[in-house]
N, C-alpha and C positions, 0 to 999 in steps of 0.2 A: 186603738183599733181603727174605728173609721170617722173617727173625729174629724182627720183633718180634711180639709178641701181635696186635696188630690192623691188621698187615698185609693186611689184607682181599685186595687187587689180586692181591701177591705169592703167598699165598697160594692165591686160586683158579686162576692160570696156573701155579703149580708143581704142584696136581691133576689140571689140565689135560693140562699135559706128559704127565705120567704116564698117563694114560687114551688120549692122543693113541699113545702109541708103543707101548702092547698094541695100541689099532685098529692102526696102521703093520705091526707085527708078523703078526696075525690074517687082513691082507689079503695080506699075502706069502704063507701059507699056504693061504688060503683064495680070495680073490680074494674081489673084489666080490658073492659068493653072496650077500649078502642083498637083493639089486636085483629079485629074484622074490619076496620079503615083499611083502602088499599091509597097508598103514597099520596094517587090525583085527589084522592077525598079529602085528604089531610092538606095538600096543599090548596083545595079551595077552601076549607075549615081557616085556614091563614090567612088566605084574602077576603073572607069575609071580617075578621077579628081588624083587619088592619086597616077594608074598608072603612069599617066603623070609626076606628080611630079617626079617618082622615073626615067626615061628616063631623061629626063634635069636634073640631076643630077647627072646619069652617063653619057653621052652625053656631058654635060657644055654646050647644043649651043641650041637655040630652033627656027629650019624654020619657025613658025608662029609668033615669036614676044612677045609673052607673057609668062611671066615668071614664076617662083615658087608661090611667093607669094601671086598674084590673085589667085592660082589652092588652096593654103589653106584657102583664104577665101570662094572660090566657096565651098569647104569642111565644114565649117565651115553654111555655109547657106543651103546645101541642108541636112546635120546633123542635124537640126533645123526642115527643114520641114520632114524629116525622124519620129523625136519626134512626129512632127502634125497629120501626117500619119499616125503613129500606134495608135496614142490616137481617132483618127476621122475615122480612115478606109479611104480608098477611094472613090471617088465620078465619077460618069458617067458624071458630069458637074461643072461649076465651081460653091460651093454652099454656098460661105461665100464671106462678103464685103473685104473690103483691112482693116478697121477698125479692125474689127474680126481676120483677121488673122495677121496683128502687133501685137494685143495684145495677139495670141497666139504664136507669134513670140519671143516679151518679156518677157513670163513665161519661156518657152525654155530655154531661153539667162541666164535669173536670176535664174535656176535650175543649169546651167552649171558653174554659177560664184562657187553658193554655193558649188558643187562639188567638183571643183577643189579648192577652198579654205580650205576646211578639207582635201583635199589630199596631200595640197601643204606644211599645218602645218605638216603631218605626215610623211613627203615624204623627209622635210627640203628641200627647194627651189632645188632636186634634175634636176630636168628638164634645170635646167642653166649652170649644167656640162655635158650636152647630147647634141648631135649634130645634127642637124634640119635633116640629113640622118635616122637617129633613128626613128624619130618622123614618117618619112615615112614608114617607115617599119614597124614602133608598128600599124600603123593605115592600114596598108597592112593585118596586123595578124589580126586586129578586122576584118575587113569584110569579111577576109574567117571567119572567126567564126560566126558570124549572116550569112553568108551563109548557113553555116552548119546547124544553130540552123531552118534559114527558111527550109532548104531541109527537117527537123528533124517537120516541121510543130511547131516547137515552144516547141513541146514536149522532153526538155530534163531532165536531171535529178541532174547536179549541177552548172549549169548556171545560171549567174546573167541575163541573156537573151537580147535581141536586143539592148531593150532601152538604158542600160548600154552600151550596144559596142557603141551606137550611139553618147552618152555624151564623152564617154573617147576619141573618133575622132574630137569632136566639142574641147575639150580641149587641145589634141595632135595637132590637126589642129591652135589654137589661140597661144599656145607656138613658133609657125612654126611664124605664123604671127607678132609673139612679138619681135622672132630672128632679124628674115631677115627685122625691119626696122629699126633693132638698128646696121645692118651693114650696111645699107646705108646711 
């Protein structure tokens, strides 16, 4: 399954997994609360998560204890409900079951494999000679970019727009998470 080195497939659905059943978890506790995030909340929730990343990695030392790789998967999940958010809008309360939002959690996830599986043939497994420092910073660049496009009210003129920034971070984000547990 995901034995081998460039297992790419195996590898990003067993990151997957993993990110998949903190969300599973987080909703049992929490319940769909984040259905009142409107898109810019959620996109600054990312750059803060990615800020962090890029600190503990010029820093090396983190006072709170938690390290890089939670901060990509927390990327990686709220890149997901970012996806939920634009396609549902926002909500004044929480207005979907946990049921409902797994399963709009899993379209998300299966949007992003497919994704990054045409990009990764096109790309030739390029992501494996980049260094998870990149990864932060590409995904730095995207959300000043859906910044801009939100400031821009969405109206731009040769932008692939949010969505796209939103998937290439849940991607750049799963690469980060693919690294960092194959150096542990």
């Amino acid at each position: 399954m995901c034995n081998t080195k460039n297992d790419t497939e195996g590898q990003f659905v067993k990151a997957m997994e993993e990110c998949r059943e903190l969300f599973r978890k987080k909703l049992h506790d929490y319940g769909a609360s984040w259905r009142i995030l409107r898109t810019s909340s959620l996109t600054d929730q990312l750059f803060i998560k990615a800020k962090r990343i890029r600190s503990l990695e010029i820093k090396k030392e983190s006072k709170v204890g938690e390290g890089i790789r939670p901060e990509f998967i927390a990327l990686i999940n709220y890149g997901i409900i970012g996806l939920i958010q634009f396609e549902k809008g926002y909500a004044d309360t929480v207005d979907i079951s946990a049921d409902e939002a797994m399963a709009l959690y899993d379209r998300h996830a299966d949007e992003a494999l497919k994704l990054m599986l045409r990009k990764n043939h096109d790309y030739d497994e390029a992501w494996r000679s980049m260094r998870v420092s990149s990864y932060t910073d590409f995904i730095l660049t995207k959300l000043q970019r859906i910044k801009e496009i939100e400031d821009l009210g969405g109206n731009t003129l040769v932008s692939e727009g949010v969505c796209s920034n939103y998937m290439d971070i849940i991607n750049y984000a799963v690469f980060g998470v693919i690294k960092l547990s194959n150096e542990s």
